[in-house]
PDB file of N, CA, C and O in Angstrom, chain B, residues numbered from 101:
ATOM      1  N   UNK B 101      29.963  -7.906  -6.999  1.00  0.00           N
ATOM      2  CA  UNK B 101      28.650  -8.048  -6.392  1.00  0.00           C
ATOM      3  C   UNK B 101      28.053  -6.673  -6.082  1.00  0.00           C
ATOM      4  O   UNK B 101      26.854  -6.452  -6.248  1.00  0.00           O
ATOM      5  N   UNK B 102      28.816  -5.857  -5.680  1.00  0.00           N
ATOM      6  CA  UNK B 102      28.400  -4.469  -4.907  1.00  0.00           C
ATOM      7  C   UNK B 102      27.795  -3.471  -6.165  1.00  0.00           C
ATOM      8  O   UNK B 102      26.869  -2.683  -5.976  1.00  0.00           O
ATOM      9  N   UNK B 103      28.686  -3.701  -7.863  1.00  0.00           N
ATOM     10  CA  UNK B 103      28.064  -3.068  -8.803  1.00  0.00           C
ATOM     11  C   UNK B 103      26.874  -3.653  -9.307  1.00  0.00           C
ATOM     12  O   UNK B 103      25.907  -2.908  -9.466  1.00  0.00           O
ATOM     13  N   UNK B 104      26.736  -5.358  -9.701  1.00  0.00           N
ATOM     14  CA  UNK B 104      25.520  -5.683 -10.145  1.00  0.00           C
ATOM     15  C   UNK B 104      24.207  -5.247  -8.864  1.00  0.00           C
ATOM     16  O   UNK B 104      23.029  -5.138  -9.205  1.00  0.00           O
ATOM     17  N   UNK B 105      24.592  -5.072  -7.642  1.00  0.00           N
ATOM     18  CA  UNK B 105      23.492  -4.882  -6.935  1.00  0.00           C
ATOM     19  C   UNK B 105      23.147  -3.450  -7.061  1.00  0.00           C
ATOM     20  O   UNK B 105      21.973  -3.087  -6.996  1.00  0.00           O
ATOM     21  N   UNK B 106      24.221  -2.538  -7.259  1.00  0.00           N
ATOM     22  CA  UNK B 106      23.640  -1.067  -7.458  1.00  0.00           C
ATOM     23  C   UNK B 106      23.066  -0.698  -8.804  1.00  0.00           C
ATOM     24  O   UNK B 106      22.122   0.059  -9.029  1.00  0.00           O
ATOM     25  N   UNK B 107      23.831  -1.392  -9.679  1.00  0.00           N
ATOM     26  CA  UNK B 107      22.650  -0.968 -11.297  1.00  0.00           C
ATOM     27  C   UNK B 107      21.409  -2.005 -11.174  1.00  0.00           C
ATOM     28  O   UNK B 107      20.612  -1.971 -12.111  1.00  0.00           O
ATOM     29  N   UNK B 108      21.182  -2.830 -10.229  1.00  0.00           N
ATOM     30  CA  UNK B 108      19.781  -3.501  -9.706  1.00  0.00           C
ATOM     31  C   UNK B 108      18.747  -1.904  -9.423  1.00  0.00           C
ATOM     32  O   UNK B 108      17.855  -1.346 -10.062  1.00  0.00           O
ATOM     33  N   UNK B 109      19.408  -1.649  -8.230  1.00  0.00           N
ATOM     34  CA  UNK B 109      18.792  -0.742  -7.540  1.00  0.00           C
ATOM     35  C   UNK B 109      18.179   0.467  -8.452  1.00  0.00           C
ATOM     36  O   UNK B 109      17.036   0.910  -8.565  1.00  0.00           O
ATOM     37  N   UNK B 110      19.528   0.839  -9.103  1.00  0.00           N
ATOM     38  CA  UNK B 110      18.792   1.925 -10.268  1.00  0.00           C
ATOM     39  C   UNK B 110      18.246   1.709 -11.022  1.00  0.00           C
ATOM     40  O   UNK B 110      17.863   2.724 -11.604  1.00  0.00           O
ATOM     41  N   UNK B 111      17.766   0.400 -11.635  1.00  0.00           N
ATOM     42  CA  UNK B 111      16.817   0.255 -12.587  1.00  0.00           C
ATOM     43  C   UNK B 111      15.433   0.047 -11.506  1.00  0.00           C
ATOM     44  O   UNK B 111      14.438   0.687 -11.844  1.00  0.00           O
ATOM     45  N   UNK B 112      15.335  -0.642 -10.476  1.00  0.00           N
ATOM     46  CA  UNK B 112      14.325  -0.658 -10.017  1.00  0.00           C
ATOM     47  C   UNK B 112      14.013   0.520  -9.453  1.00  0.00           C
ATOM     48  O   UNK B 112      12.831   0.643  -9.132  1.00  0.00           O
ATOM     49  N   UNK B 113      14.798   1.499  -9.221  1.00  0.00           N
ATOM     50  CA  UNK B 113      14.101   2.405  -8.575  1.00  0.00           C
ATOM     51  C   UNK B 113      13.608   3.678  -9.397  1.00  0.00           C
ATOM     52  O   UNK B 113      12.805   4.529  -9.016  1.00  0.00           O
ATOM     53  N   UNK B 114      14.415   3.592 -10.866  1.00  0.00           N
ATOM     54  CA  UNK B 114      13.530   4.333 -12.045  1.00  0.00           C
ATOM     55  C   UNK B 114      12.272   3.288 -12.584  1.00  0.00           C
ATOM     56  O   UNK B 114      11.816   3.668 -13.662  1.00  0.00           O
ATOM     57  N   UNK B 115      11.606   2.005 -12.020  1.00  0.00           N
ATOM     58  CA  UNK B 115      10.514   1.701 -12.408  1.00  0.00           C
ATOM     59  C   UNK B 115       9.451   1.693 -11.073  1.00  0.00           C
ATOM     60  O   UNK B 115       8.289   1.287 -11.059  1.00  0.00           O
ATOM     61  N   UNK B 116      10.091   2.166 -10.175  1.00  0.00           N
ATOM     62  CA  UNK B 116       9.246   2.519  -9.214  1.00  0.00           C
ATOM     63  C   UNK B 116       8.921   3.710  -9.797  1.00  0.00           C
ATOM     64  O   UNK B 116       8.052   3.575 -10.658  1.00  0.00           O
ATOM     65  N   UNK B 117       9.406   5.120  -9.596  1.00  0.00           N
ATOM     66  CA  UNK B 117       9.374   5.961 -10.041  1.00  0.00           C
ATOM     67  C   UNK B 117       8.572   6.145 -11.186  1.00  0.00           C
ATOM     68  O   UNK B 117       7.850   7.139 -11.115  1.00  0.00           O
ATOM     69  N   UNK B 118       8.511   5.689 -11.899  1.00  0.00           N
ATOM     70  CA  UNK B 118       7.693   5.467 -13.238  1.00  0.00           C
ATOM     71  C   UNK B 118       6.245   4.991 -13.413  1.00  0.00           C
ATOM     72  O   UNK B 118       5.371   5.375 -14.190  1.00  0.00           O
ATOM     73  N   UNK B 119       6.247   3.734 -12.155  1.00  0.00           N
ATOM     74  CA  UNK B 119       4.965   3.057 -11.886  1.00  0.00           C
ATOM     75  C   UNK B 119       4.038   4.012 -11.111  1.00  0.00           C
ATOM     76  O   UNK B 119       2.856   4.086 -11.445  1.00  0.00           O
ATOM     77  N   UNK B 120       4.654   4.954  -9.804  1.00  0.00           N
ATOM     78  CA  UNK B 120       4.285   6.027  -9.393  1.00  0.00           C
ATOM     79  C   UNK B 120       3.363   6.735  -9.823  1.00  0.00           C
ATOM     80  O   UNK B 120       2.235   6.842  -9.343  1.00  0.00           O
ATOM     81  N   UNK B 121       4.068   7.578 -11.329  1.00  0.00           N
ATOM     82  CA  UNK B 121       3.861   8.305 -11.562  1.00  0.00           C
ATOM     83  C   UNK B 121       2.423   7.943 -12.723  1.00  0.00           C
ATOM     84  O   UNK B 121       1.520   8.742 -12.972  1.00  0.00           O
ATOM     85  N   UNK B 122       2.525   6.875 -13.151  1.00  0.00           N
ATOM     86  CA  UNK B 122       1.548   6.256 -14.129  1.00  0.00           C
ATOM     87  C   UNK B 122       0.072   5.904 -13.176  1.00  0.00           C
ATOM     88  O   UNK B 122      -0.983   5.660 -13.762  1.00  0.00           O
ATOM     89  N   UNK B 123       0.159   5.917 -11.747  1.00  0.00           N
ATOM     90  CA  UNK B 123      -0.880   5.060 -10.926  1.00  0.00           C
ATOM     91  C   UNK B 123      -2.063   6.888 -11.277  1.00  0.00           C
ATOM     92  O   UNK B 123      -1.779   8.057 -11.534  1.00  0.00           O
ATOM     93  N   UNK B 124      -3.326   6.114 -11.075  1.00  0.00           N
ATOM     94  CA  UNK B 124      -3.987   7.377 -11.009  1.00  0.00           C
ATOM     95  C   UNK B 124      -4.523   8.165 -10.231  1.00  0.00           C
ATOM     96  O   UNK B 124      -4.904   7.419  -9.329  1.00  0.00           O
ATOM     97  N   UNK B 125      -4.852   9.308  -9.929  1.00  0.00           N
ATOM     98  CA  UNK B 125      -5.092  10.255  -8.816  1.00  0.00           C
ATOM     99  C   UNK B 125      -6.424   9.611  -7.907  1.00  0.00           C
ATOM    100  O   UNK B 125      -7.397   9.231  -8.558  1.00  0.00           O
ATOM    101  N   UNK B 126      -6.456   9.503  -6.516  1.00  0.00           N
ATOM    102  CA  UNK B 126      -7.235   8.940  -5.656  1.00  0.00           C
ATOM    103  C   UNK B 126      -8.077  10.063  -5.197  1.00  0.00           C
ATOM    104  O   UNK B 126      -9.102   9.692  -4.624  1.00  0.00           O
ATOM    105  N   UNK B 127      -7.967  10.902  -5.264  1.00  0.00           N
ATOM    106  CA  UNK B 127      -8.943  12.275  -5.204  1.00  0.00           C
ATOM    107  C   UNK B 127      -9.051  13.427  -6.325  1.00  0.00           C
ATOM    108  O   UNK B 127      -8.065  13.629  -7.034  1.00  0.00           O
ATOM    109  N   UNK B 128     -10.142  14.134  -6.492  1.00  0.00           N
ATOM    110  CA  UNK B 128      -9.919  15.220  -7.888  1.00  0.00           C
ATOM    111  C   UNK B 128      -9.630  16.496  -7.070  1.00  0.00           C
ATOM    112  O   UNK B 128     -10.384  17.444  -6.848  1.00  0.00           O
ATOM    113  N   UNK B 129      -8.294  16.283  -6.655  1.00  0.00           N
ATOM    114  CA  UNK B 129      -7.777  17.839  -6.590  1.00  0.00           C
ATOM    115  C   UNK B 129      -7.474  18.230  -5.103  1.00  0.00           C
ATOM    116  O   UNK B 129      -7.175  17.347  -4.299  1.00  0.00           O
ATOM    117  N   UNK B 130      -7.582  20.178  -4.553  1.00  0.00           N
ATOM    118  CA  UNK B 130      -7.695  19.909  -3.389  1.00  0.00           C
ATOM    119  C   UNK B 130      -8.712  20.181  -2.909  1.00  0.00           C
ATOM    120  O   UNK B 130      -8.749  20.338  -1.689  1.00  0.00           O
ATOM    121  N   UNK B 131      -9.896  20.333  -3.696  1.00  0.00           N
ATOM    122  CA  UNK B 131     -11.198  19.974  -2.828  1.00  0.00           C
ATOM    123  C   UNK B 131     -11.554  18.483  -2.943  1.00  0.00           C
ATOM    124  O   UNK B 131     -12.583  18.265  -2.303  1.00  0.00           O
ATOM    125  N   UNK B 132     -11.058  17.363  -3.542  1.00  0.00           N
ATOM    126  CA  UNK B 132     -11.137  16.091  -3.282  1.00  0.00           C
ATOM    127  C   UNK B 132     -10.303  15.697  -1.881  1.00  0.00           C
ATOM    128  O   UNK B 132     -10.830  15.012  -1.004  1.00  0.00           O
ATOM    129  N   UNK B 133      -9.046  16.173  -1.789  1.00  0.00           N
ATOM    130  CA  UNK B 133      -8.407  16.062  -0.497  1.00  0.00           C
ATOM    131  C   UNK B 133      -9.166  16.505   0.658  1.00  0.00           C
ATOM    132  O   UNK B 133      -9.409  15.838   1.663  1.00  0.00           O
ATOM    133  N   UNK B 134      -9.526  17.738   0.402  1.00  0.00           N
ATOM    134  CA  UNK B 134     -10.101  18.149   1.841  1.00  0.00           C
ATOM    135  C   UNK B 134     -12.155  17.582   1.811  1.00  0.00           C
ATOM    136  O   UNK B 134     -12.762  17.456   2.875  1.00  0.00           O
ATOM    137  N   UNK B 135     -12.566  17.437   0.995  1.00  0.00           N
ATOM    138  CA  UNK B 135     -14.468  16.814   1.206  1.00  0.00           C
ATOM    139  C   UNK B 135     -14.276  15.548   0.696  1.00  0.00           C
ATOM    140  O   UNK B 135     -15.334  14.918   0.674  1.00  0.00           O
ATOM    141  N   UNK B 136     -12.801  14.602   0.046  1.00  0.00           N
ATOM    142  CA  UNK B 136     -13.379  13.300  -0.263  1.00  0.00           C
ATOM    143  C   UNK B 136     -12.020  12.337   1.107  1.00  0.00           C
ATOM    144  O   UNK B 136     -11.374  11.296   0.981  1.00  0.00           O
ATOM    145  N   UNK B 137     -12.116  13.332   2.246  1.00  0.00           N
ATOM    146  CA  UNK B 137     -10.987  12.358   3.087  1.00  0.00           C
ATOM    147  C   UNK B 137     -12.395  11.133   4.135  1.00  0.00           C
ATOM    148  O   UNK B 137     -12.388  10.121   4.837  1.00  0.00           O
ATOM    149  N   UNK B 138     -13.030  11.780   3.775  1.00  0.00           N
ATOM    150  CA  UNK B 138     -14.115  11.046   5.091  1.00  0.00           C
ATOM    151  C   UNK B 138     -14.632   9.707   3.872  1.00  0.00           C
ATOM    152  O   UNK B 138     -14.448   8.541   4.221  1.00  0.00           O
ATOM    153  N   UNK B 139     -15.338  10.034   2.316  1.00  0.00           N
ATOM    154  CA  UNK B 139     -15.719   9.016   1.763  1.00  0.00           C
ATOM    155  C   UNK B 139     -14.441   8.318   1.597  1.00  0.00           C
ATOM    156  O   UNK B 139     -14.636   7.201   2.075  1.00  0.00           O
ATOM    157  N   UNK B 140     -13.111   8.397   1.126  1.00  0.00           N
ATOM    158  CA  UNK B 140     -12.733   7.165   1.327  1.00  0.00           C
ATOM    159  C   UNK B 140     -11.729   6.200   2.483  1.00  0.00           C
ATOM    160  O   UNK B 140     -11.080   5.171   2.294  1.00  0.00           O
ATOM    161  N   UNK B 141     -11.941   7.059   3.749  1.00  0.00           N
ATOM    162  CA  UNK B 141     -11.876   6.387   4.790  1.00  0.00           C
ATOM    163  C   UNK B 141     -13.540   5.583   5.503  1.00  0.00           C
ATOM    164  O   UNK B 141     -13.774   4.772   6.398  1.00  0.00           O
ATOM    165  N   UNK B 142     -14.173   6.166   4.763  1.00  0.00           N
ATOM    166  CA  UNK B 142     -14.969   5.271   5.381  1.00  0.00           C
ATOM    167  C   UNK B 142     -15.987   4.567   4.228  1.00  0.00           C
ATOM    168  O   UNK B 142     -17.013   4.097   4.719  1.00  0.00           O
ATOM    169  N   UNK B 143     -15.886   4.468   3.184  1.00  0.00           N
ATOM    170  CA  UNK B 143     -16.071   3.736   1.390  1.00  0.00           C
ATOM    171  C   UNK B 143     -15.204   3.057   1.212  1.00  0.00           C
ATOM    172  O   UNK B 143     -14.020   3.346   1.039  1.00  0.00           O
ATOM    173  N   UNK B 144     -15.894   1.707   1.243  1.00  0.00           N
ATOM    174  CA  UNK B 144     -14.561   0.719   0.490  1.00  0.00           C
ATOM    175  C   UNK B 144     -14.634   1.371  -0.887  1.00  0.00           C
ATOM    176  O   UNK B 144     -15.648   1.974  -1.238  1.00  0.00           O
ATOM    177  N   UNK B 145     -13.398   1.233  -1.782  1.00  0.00           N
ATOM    178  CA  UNK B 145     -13.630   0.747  -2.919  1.00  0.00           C
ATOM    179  C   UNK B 145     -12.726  -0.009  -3.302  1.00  0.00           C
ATOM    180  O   UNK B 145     -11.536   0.247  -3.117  1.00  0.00           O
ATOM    181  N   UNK B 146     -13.095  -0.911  -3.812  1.00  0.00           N
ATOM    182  CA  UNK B 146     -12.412  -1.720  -4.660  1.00  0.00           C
ATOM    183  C   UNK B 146     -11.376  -1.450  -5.856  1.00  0.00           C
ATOM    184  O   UNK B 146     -11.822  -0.738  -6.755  1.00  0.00           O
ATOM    185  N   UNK B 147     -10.114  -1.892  -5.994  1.00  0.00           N
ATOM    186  CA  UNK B 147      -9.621  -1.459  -7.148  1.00  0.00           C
ATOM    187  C   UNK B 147      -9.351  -2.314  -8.215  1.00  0.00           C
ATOM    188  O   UNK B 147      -8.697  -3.270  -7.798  1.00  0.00           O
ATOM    189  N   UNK B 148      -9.566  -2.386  -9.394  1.00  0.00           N
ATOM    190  CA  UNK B 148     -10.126  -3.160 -10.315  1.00  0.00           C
ATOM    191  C   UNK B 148      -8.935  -2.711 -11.622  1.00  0.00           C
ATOM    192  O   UNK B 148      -8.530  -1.570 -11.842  1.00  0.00           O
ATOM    193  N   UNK B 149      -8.599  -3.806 -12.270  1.00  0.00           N
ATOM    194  CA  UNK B 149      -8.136  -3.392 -13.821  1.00  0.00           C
ATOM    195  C   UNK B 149      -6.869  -3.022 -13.354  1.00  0.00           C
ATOM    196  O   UNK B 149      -6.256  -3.230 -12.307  1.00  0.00           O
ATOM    197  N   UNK B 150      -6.505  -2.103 -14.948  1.00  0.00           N
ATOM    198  CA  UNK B 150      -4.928  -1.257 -14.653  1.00  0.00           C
ATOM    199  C   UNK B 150      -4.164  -0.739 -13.304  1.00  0.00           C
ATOM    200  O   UNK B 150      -2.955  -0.799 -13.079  1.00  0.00           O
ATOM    201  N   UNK B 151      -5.381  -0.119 -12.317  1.00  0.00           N
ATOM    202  CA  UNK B 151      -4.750   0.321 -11.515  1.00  0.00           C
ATOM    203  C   UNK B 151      -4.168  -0.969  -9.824  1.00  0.00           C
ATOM    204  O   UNK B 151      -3.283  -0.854  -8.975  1.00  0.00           O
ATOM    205  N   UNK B 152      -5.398  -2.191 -10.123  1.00  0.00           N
ATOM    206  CA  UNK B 152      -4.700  -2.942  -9.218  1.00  0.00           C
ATOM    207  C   UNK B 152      -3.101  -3.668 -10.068  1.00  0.00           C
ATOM    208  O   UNK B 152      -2.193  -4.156  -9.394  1.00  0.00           O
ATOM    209  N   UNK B 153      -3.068  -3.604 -11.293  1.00  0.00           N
ATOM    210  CA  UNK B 153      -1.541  -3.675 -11.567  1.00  0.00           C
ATOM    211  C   UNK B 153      -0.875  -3.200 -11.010  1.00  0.00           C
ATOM    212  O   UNK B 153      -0.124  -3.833 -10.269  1.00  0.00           O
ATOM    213  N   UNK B 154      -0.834  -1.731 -11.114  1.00  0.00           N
ATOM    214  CA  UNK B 154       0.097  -0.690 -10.865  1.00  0.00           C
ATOM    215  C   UNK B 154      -0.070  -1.013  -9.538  1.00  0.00           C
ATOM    216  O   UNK B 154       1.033  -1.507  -9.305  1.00  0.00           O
ATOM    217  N   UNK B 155      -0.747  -1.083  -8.409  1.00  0.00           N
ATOM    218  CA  UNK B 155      -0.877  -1.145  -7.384  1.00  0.00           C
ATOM    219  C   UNK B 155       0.421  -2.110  -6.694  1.00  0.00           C
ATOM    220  O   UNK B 155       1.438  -1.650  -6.175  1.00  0.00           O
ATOM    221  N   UNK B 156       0.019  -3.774  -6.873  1.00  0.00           N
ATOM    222  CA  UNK B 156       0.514  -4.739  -6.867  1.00  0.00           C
ATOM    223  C   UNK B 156       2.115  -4.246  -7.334  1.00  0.00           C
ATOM    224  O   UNK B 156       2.955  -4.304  -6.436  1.00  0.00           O
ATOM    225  N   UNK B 157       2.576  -3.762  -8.704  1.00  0.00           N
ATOM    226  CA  UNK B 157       3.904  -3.479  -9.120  1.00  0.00           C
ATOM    227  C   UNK B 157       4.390  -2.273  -8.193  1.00  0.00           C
ATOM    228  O   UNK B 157       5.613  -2.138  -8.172  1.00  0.00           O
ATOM    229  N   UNK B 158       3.798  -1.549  -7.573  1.00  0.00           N
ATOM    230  CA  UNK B 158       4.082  -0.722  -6.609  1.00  0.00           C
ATOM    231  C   UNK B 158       4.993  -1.589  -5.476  1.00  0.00           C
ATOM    232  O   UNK B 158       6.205  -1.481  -5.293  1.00  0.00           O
ATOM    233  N   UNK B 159       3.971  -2.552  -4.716  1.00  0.00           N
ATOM    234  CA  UNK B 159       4.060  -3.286  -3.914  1.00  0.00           C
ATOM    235  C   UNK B 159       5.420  -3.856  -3.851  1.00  0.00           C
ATOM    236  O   UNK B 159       6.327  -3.720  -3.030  1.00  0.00           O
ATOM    237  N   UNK B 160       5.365  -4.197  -4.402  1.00  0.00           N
ATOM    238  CA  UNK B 160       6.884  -5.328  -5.094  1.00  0.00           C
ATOM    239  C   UNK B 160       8.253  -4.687  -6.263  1.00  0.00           C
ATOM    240  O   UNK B 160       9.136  -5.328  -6.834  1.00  0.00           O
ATOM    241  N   UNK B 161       7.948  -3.198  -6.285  1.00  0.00           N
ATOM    242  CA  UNK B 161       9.297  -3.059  -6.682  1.00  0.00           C
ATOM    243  C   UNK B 161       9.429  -2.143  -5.113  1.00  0.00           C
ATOM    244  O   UNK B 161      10.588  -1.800  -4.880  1.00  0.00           O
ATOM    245  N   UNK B 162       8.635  -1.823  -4.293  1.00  0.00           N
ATOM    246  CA  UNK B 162       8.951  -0.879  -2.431  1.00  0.00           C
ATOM    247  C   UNK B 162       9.484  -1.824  -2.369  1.00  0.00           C
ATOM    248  O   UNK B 162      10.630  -1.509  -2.692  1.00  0.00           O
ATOM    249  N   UNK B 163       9.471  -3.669  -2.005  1.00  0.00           N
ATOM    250  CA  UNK B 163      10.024  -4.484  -1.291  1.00  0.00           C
ATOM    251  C   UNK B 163      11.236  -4.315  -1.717  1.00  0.00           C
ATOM    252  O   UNK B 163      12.092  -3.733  -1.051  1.00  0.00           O
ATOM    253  N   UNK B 164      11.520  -5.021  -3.370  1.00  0.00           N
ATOM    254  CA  UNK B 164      12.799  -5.144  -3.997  1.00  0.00           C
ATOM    255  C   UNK B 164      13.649  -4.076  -3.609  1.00  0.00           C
ATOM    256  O   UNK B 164      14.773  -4.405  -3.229  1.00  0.00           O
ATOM    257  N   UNK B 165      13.274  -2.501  -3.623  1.00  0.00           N
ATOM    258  CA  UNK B 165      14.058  -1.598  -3.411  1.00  0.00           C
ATOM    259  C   UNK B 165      14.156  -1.912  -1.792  1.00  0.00           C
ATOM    260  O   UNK B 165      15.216  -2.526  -1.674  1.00  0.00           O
ATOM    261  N   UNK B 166      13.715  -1.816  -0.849  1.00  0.00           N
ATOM    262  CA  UNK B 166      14.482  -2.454   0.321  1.00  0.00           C
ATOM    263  C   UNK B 166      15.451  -3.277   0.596  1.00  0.00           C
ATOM    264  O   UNK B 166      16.366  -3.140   1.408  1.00  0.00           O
ATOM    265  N   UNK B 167      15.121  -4.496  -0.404  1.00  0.00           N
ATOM    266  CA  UNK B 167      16.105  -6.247  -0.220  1.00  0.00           C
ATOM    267  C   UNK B 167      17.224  -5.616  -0.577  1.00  0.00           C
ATOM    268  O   UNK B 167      18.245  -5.839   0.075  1.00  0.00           O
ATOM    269  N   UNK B 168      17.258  -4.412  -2.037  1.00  0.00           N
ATOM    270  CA  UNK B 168      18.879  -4.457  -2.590  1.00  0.00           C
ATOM    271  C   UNK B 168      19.259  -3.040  -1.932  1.00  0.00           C
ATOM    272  O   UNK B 168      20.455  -2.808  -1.753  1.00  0.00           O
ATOM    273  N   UNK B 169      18.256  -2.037  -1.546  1.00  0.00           N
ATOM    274  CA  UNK B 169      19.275  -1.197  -0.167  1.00  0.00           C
ATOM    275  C   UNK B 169      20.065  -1.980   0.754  1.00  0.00           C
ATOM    276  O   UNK B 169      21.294  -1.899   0.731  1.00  0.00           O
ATOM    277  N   UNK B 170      19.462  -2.719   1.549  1.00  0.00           N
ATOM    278  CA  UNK B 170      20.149  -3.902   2.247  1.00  0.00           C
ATOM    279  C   UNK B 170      21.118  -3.972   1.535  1.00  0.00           C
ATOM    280  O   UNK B 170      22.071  -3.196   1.610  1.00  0.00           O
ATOM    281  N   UNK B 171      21.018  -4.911   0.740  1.00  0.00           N
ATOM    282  CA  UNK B 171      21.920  -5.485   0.453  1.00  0.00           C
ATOM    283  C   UNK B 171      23.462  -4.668   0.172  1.00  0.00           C
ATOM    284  O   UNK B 171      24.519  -4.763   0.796  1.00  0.00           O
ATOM    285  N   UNK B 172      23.085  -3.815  -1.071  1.00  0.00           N
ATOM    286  CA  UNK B 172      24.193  -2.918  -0.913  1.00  0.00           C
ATOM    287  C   UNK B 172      24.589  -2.239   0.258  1.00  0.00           C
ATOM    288  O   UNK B 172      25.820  -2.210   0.228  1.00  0.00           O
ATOM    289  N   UNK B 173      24.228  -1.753   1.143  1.00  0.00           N
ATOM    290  CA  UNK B 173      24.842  -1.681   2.417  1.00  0.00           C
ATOM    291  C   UNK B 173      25.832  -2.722   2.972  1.00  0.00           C
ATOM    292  O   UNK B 173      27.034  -2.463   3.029  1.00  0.00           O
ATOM    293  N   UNK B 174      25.384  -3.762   3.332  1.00  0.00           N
ATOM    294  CA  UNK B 174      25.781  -4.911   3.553  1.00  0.00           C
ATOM    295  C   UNK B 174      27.078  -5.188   2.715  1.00  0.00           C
ATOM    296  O   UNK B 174      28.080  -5.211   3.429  1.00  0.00           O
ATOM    297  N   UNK B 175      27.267  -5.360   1.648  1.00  0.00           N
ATOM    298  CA  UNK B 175      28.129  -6.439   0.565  1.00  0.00           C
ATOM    299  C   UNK B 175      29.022  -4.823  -0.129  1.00  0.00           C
ATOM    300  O   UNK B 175      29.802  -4.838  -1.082  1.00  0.00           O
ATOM    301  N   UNK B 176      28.571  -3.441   0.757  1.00  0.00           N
ATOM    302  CA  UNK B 176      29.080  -2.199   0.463  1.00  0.00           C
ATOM    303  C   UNK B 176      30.437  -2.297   1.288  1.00  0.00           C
ATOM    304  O   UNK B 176      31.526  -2.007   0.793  1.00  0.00           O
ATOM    305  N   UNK B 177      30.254  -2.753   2.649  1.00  0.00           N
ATOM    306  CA  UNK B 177      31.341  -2.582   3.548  1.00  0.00           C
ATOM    307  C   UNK B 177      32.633  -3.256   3.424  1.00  0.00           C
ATOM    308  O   UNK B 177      33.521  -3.047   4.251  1.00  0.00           O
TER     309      UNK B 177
END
């Protein structure tokens, strides 16, 4: 149990890693960081297409990588 849950973990956590790195930049640069922190704290925008994928697959491989940290901890001892 303790190995199928750790080659769990490493595959999900090289497609976190991966999904990461594929999501796209939320500001252009570091003058987007420092003159675009006010528009999008206070601009909705909506995220639409590819990136609410990536978003959503973000979402849900953070959880998964939690459930099977747990877990391997747990079923480690």
């Amino acid at each position: 149990m303790h190995t199928l849950i750790l080659v769990l973990l490493v595959i999900v956590s090289i497609a976190l890693i991966a999904v990461v790195l594929l999501q796209s930049g939320k500001s252009g640069g570091l003058s987007g960081a420092i003159s675009g922190g006010a528009e999008q704290l206070f601009g909705k925008q909506k995220v639409r297409g590819i990136d609410l994928v990536f978003h959503r697959l973000t979402v849900v491989l953070s959880v998964l990588f939690f459930v099977l940290t747990i877990a391997l901890s747990y079923f480690g001892l």
